[in-house]
N, C-alpha and C positions, 0 to 999 in steps of 0.2 A: 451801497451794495445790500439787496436781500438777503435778511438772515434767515437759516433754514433750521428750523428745528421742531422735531418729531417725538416725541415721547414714548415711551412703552405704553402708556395711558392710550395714546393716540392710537397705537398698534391693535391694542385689545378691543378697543370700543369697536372696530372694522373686523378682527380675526372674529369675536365670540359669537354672533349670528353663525356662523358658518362653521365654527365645533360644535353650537347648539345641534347643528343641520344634521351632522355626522354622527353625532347620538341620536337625533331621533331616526336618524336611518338604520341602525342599529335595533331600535326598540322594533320598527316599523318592519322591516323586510326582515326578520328573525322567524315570521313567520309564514316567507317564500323560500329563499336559501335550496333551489333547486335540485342542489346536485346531494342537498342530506333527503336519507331515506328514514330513518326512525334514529332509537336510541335501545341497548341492549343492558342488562346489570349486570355489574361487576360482581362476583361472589368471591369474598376476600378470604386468601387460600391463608391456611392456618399451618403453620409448620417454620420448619427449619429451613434455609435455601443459602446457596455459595452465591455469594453476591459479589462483585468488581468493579467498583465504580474511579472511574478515569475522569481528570479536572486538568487544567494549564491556566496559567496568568503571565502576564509579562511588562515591563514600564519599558520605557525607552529615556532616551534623554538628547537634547539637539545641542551639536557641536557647528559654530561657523566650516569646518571642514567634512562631518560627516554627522551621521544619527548612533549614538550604540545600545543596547536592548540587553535586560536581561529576561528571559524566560526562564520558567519552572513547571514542572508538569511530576502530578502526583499520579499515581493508582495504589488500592491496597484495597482488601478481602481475599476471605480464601486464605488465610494465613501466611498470604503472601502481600510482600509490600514495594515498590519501586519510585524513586525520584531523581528526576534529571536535571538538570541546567543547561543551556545557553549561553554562552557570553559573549558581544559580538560588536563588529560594524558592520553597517548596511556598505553593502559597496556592489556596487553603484551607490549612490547617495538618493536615489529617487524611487518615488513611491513606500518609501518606508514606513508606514504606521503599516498596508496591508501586507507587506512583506515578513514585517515582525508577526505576525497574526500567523502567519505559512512555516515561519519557524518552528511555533508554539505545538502548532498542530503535529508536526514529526515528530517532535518531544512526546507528544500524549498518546500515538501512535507509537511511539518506541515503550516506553511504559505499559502499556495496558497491554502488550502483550507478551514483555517479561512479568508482569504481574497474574497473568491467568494460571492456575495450577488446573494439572490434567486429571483425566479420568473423572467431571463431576457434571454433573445436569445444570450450569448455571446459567446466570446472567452475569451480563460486561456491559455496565452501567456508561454512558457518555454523556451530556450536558450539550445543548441546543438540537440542529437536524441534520441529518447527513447531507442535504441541499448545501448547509452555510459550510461544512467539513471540508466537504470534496466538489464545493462550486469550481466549474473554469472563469477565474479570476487570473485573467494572463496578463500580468504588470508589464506595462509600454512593448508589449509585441503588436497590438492591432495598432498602436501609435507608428508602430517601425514597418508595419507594413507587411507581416512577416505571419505564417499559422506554425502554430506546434511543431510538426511534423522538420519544416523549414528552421525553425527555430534550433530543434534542438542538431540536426545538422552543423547547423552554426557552431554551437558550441562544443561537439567534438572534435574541432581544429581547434582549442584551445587548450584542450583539457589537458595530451600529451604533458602541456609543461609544469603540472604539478607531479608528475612521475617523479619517485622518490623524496618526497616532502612527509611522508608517512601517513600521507589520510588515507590513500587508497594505493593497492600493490599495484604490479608493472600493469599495464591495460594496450592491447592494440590500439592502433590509428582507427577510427571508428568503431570502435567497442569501452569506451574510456566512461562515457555515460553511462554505461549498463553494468560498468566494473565500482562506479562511483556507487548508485543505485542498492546493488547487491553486497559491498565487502567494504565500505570506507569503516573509521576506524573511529570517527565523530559523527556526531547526527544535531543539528542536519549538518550535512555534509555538504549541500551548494554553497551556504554562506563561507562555509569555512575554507573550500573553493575560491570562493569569492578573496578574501580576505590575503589569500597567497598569491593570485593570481596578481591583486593590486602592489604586489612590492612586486612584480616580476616583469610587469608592465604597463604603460600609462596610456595604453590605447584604448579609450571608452569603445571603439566600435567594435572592440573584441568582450570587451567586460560585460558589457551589457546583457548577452544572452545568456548569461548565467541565470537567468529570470523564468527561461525554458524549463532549466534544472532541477531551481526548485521547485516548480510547480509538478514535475513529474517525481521528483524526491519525495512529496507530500501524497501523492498517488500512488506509489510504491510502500510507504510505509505506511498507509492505511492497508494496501493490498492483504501485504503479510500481518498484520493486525489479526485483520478480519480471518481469511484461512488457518491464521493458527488458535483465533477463538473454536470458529468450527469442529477444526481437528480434535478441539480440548473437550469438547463437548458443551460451551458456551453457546448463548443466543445474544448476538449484538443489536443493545438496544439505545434507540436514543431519545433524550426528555428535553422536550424544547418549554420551556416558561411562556416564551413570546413567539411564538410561529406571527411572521407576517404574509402565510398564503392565502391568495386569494380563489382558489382555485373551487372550491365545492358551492361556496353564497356567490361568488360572482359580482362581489361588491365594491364601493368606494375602501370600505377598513376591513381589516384582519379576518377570515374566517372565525376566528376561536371566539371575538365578539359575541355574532350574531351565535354561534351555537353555545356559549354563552347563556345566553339572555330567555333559549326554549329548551339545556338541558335540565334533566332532573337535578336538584340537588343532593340525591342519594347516589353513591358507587354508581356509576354508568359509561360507555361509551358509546360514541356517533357508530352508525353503520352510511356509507354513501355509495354512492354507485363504483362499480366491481373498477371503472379504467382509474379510479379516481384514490384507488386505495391500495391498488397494487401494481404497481409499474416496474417497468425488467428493463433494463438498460440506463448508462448515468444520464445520454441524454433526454430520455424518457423523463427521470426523475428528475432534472434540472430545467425541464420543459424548454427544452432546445432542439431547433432542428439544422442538421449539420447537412454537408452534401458530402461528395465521396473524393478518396485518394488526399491531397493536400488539405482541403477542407474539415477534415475531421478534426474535430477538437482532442479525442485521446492518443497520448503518442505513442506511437507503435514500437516502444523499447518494453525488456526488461519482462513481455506477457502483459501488461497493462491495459492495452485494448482489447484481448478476448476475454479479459476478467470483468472490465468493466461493462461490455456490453452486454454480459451476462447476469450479473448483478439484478439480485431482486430486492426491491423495499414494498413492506406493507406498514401501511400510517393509519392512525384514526387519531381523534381527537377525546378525550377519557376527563373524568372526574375520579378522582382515586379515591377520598375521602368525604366524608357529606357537609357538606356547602362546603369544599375545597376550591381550588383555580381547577380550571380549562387548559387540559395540557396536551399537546402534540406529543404520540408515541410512534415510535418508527421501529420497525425491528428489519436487519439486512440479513437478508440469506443468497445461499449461490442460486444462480440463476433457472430457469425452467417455465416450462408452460402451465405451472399448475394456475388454477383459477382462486376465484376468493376465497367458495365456499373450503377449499383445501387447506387454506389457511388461518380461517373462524377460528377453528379450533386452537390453535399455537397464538392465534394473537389473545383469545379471553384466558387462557392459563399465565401468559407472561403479565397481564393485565392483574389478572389476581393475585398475582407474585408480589407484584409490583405497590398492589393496596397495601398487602399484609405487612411492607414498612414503610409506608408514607401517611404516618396517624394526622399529617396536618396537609396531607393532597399532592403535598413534594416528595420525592425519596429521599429519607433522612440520608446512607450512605453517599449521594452526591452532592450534598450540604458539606459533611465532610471533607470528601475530597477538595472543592471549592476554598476551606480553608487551609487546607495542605499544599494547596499548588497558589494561595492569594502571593503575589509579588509586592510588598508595602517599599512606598520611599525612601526608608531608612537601608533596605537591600540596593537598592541601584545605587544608593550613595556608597557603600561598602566597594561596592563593585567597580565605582569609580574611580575612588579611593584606590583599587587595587589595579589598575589598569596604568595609575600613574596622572591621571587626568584630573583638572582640578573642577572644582563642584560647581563650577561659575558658567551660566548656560549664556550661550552668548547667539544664538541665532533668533531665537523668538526673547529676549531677553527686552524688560522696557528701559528705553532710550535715558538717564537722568540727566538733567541739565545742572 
């Protein structure tokens, strides 16, 4: 028998032509990048500012019969401070690492907007893009065949029978999602859902759409995030390190690359064309195009699709600090037909805000939070420990003879 054996060695010799290629495409078209128009200077505001910056981390751990996850999610500034936890089983047991991620995000949603204090001109700091926040990432519903809308149908014939369990109070026959949504008693409150559901029955084909739930749980608790930033007189902003859009170069790699490789090295930000920087609607911003009635990806509970289709983000791409990183800034407001030029002005003030504490290019206060919400292994073993479970991983665990 032919022995077959391959090397890393082997791998590279074939892969590195081909990252060569990708860098020099990078060098090379940095200076087409069609849809960038110039570059603008940052002028770093100098002053005092109510700053909120919101973070979450989470580990998980595989059991032969289930996955269970702890999350944590910080916010604090503005003399205000909030932390939450999760503790849980995935159940359904599938798709669990993006599930735990849908968790995490209600938690930093839940936080960040007991953390905002009122009556101040600030910012409400977040960590990545609102694309990766509030993407339609619908775990095994296009596997089941099933949209949103369908979906979560589904699951209010389930819901009824956590009535009186204490997560959420009495709820009509089809109104039990919207009661879960607005008044449960845990956040997130699908998992925990979830977790009653499964001692109350073993029927996967009813468990399953709890998947609906949380996905519109996570839409709901960004919702009121966001409206009670507004309300506070806050501007939600978000700082992605690694944008992987490709939308303004039109390239093989990242946008931030090539703009990258022709920004100034002093305070500056991209300007690109008006469709490409301000988009009103989640599908708009998720570059999705949906049809109508069952087809729509936002689910029509709770006000959720007139909020989100009205939803506006303005993005550019910034240097904060001189020879700092290439950072994706996004800021969400309510919805409207205003155009760019009405917006210039709000996004180089939040931009200069935003220099005046990031002396190394990042915003120090979302450093912070990052460490406040980091989840280390020595916590999920605490947590297992407390759970009754023993620390011995047995689904990926390696085979000893």
């Amino acid at each position: 028998m032919k022995t077959v054996h391959r090397t890393i060695a082997d791998e590279a010799r074939e892969v590195r032509p081909l990252v060569e290629g990708l860098l020099r495409e990078r060098r090379e078209k940095s200076i087409m990048c069609p849809g960038l128009l110039g570059f603008r200077p940052i002028e770093i505001w100098e002053g005092m500012d109510n700053i909120v910056a919101v973070d979450g981390g989470n580990r998980s751990r595989d059991y032969r019969e289930f996955t269970i996850y702890l999350a944590r999610a910080w916010a604090g500034g503005g003399g205000r401070e909030a932390l939450l936890h999760s503790l849980g089983v995935v159940v359904p047991p599938s798709d669990a690492e993006a599930r735990i991620s849908i968790y995490r995000e209600i938690l930093e949603a839940v936080v960040a907007k007991e953390a905002v204090p009122g009556g101040g001109r600030g910012l409400l700091l977040l960590d990545g893009s609102p694309s990766t926040a509030l993407k339609w990432w619908r775990p095994g519903l296009s596997r089941w065949g099933l949209k949103m809308s369908a979906a979560i149908s589904e699951a209010e014939k389930m819901l009824p029978s956590i009535r009186g369990q204490t997560l959420i109070p009495d709820c009509v026959e089809g109104g039990c999602v919207e009661t879960l949504l607005e008044k449960a008693t845990r956040r997130p409150a699908s998992n925990r859902a979830a977790m009653i559901l499964a001692t109350l029955t073993d029927n996967i084909e009813q468990l399953r759409w709890i998947v609906a739930v949380e996905v519109a749980e996570k839409l709901y608790m960004y919702k009121t995030m966001l409206e009670e930033a507004w309300a506070r007189g806050y501007t939600p902003v978000f700082v992605a390190k690694t944008s992987r859009s490709t939308e303004i170069c039109r390239g093989p790699i990242a946008d931030a690359a090539y703009i990258e490789a022709r920004a100034p090295q002093s305070p500056s930000y991209a300007v690109a064309r008006e469709d490409l920087m301000v988009k009103v609607g989640l599908n708009n911003m998720l570059g999705i195009e949906v049809g109508e009635g069952d087809g729509r990806f936002i689910p029509d509970v709770a006000g959720l699709r007139k909020f989100y289709e009205n939803l506006a983000e303005v993005s550019t791409y910034a240097r904060l600090a001189p020879g700092g990183p290439i950072l994706r800034v996004s800021i969400l407001l309510p919805g409207g037909d205003k155009k760019l030029g009405d917006h210039l002005g709000l996004l180089e003030s939040i931009l200069s805000r935003l220099a005046n504490f990031s002396p190394s290019g990042y915003p120090v206060p979302l450093l912070i939070a990052h460490e406040k919400a980091r989840v280390s292994g020595d916590d999920l073993e605490r947590a297992s420990l407390l759970l009754g479970l023993s620390l011995k991983e047995v689904s990926r665990g390696v085979l000893r003879i």
